[in-house]
VOPAGU-2260 file (C-alpha; in pm, 1 decimal, decimal comma):
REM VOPAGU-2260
SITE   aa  ch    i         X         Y         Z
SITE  UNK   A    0   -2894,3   -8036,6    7914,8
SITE  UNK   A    1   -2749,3   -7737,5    8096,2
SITE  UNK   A    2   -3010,9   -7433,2    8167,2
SITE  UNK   A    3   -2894,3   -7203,8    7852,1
SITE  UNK   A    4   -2761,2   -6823,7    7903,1
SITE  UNK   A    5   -2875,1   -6669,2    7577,0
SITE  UNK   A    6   -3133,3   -6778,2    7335,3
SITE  UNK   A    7   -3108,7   -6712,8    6945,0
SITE  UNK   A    8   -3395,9   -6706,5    6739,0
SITE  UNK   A    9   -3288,0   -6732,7    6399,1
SITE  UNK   A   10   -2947,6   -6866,8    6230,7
SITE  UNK   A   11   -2929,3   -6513,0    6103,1
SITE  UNK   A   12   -2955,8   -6326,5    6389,3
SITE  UNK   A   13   -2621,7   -6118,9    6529,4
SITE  UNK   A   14   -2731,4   -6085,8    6903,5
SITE  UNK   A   15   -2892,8   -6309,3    7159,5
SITE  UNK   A   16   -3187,2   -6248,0    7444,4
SITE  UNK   A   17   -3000,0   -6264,5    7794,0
SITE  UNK   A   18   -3282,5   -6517,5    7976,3
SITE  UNK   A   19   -3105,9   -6537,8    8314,0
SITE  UNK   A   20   -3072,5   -6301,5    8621,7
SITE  UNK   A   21   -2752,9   -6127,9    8669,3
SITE  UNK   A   22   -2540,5   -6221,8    8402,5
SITE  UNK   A   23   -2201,6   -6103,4    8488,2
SITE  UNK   A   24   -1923,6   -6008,7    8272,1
SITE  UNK   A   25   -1674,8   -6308,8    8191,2
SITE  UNK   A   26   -1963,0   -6581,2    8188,1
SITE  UNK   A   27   -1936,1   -6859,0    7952,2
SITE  UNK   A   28   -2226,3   -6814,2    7824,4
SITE  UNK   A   29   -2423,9   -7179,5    7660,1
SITE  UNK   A   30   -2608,2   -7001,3    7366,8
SITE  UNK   A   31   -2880,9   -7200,0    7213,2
SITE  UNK   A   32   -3058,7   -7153,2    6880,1
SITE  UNK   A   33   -3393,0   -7190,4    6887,7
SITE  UNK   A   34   -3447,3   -7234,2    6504,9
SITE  UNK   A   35   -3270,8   -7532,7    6523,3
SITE  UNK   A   36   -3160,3   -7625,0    6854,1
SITE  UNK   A   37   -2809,0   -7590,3    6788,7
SITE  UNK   A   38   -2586,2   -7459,4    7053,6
SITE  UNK   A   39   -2216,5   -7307,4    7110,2
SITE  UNK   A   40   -2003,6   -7069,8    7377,1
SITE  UNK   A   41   -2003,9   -6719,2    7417,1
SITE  UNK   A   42   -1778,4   -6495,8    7669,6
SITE  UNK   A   43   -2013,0   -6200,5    7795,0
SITE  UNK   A   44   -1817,0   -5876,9    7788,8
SITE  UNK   A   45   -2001,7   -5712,8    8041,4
SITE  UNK   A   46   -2297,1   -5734,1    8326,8
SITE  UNK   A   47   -2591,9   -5782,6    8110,5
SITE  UNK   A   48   -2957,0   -5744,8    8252,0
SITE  UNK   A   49   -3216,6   -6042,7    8171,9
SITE  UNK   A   50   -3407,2   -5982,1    7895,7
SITE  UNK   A   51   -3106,9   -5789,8    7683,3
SITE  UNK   A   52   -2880,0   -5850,1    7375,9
SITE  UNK   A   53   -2563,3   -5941,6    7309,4
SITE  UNK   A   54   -2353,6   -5912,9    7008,5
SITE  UNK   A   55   -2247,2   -6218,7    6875,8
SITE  UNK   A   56   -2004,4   -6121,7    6638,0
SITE  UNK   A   57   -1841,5   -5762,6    6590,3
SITE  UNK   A   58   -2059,8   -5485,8    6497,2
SITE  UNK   A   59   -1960,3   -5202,3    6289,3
SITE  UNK   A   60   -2128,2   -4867,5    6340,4
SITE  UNK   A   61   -2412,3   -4821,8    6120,4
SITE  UNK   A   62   -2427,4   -5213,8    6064,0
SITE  UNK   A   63   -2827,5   -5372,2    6108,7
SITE  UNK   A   64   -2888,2   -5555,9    6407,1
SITE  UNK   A   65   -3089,6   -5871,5    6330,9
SITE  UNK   A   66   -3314,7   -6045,8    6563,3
SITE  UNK   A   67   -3609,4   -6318,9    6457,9
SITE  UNK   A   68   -3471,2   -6290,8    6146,7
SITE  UNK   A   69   -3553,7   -5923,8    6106,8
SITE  UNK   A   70   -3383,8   -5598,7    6070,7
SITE  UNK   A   71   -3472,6   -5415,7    6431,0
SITE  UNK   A   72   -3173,5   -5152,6    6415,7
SITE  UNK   A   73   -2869,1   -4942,1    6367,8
SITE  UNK   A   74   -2554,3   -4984,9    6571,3
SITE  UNK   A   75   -2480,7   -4612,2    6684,3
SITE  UNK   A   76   -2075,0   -4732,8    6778,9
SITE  UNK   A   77   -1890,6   -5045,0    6730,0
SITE  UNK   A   78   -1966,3   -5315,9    6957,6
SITE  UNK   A   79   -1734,3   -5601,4    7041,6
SITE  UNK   A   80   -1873,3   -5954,8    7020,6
SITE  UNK   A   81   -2014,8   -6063,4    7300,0
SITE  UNK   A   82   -2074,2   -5709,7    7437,1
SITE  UNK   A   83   -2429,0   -5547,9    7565,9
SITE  UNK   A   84   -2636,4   -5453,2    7288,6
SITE  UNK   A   85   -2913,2   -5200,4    7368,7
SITE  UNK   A   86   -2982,3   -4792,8    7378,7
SITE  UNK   A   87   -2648,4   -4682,0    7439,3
SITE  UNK   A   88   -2551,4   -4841,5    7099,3
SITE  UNK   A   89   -2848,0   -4972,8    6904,1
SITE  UNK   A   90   -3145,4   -4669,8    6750,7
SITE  UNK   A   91   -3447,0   -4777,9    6540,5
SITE  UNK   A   92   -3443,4   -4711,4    6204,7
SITE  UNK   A   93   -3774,9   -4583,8    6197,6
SITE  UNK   A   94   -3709,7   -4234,6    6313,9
């Protein structure tokens, strides 16, 4: 099996962890599932640090971001699928 780019924890979830260095924009991502160890393609959008999100679907602004299976956030703008989820577009809902 081929070292995978992004890791999903949960069918539900809408945005991966990057787990490799210096993912740069265009990458075919391999995206694996860990709930189930399923696995598809993804096109990164842009350079992505290890340890990020990505979207994978589109995100409206004000739609939840789900990771684990959990509610973790608010999209602030609209985020293309496949595009670098984090401050510049995520906030908690907790304050």
């Amino acid at each position: 099996m081929d070292i995978p780019h992004l890791l999903i924890h949960d069918k539900k979830d809408n945005v991966g962890v990057v787990v490799v260095e210096d993912l740069a924009a265009g990458t075919e991502m391999l995206c694996v599932v860990t709930e189930d160890d399923s696995d598809f393609s993804l096109v990164v959008g842009s350079d992505v640090p290890i340890g990020h999100k990505v979207a994978l679907t589109e995100l409206a602004e004000g739609d939840s971001i789900i990771k684990y299976g959990e509610d973790i956030g608010r999209v602030t703008r609209p985020i293309a699928k496949g595009e670098h989820v984090h401050v510049h577009n995520l906030k908690t809902k907790r304050w």
